[in-house]
N, C-alpha and C positions, 0 to 999 in steps of 0.2 A: 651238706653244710657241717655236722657233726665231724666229718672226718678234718675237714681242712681246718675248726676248734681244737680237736683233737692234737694235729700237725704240727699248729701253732703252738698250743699248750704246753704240751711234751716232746715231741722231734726237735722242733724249731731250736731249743737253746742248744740243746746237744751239737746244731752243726752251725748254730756259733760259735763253740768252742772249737770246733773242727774246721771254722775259717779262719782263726788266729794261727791253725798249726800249714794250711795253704799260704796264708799270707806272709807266712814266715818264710814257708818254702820258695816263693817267689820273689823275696823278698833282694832286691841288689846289694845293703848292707845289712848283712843279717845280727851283726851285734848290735845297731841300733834299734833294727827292728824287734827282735829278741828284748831288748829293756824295756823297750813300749812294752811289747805284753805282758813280762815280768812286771815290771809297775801298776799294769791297768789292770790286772790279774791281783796282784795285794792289794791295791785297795777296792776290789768288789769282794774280797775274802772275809777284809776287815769289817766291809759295809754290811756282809749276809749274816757276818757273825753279832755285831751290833743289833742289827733288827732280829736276829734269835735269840738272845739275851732278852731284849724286852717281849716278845711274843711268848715265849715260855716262862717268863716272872707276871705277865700279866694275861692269863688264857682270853680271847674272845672267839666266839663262835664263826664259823664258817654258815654260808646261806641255806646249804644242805642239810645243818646240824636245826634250823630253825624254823624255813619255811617249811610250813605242814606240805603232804606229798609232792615236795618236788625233789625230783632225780638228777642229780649232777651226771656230767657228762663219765665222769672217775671219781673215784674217792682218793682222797690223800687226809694229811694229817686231821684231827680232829682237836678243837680247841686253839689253834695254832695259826688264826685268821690273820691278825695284825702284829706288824707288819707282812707285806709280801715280800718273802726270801727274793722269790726270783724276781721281784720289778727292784727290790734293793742292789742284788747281784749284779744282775743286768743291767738298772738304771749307772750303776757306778763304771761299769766296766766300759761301757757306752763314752761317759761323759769322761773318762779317763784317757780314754781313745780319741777321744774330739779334742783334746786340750794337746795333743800330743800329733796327731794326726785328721786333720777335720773331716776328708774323704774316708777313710776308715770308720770313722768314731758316728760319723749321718749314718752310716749303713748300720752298726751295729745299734744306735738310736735307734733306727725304724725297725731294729728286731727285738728290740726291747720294747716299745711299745705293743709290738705285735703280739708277743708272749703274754704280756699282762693283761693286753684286752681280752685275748684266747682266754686266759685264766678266770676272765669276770664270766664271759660267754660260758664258759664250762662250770660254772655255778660252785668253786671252789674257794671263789675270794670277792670280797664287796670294792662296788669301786675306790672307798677311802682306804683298805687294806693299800691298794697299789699305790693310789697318791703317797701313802705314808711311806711305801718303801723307796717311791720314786725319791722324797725330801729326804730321806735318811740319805740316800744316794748324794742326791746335790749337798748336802750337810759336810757328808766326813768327805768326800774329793774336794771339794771347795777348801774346807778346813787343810785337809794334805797341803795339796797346792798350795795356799796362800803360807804354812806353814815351811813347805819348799823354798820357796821364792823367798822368804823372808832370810832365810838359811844362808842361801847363794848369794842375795846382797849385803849379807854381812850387817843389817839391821839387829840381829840379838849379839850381835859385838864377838862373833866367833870366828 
């Protein structure tokens, strides 16, 4: 069970990013496809950089840093609990994909989710860290988008 927390935890994101660069490859128009990830790629950039802004202005403890002897599965940063990077990262790059492509954007959903529950299970992050990265996520893609769309119909008069 440890291994496959582990898998999830730390493998797992690594070869979502290395499905954007298959999907691309197979991809029939690849400058469309290529802007989908360009795009869904800047805003989980925007979104990880957000939730580190406020995680390192406002330190909270990780479970490891707190509950007396228990062993997380790994260590990683310390102080640096809320939000979670990677359910920000992920949650955004997910819902940026889904808006753009809904077959693509479920699958990298369910690897996002995967990642972040890994992350509770390996005792690195509380389940509100992830919610919080998960809203940051839905926060600044929704904001993008609606900010997009506002653009292209020519509602800010440009």
């Amino acid at each position: 069970m440890n291994n496959l927390i582990f898998f999830s935890a730390v493998i797992l994101p690594w070869l979502l990013i290395g499905a954007l660069g298959v999907w691309l490859a197979l991809a029939k128009d690849k400058i469309k496809t290529g802007r989908q990830i360009l795009s869904a790629l800047g805003l989980a950039i925007v979104t990880w950089f957000i939730a580190s802004l406020f995680k390192y202005n406002f330190p909270s403890p990780r479970p490891f840093e707190v509950v007396p002897d228990f062993e997380p599965l790994f260590i990683t940063g310390h102080g640096d609990a809320f939000p979670s990077g990677h359910a920000a990262f992920f949650g955004a790059l997910a819902l940026a994909l889904f808006w753009q492509n809904r077959l693509v954007g479920l699958g990298f959903l369910i690897g996002a989710i995967l990642v972040s529950v890994a992350r509770i299970l390996a005792g690195v992050h509380w389940p509100g860290d992830v919610l919080a990265g998960f809203g940051t996520a839905i926060l600044v893609v929704s904001l993008i988008f609606l900010i997009k769309k506002k653009l292209i119909s020519g509602h800010f008069g440009l």
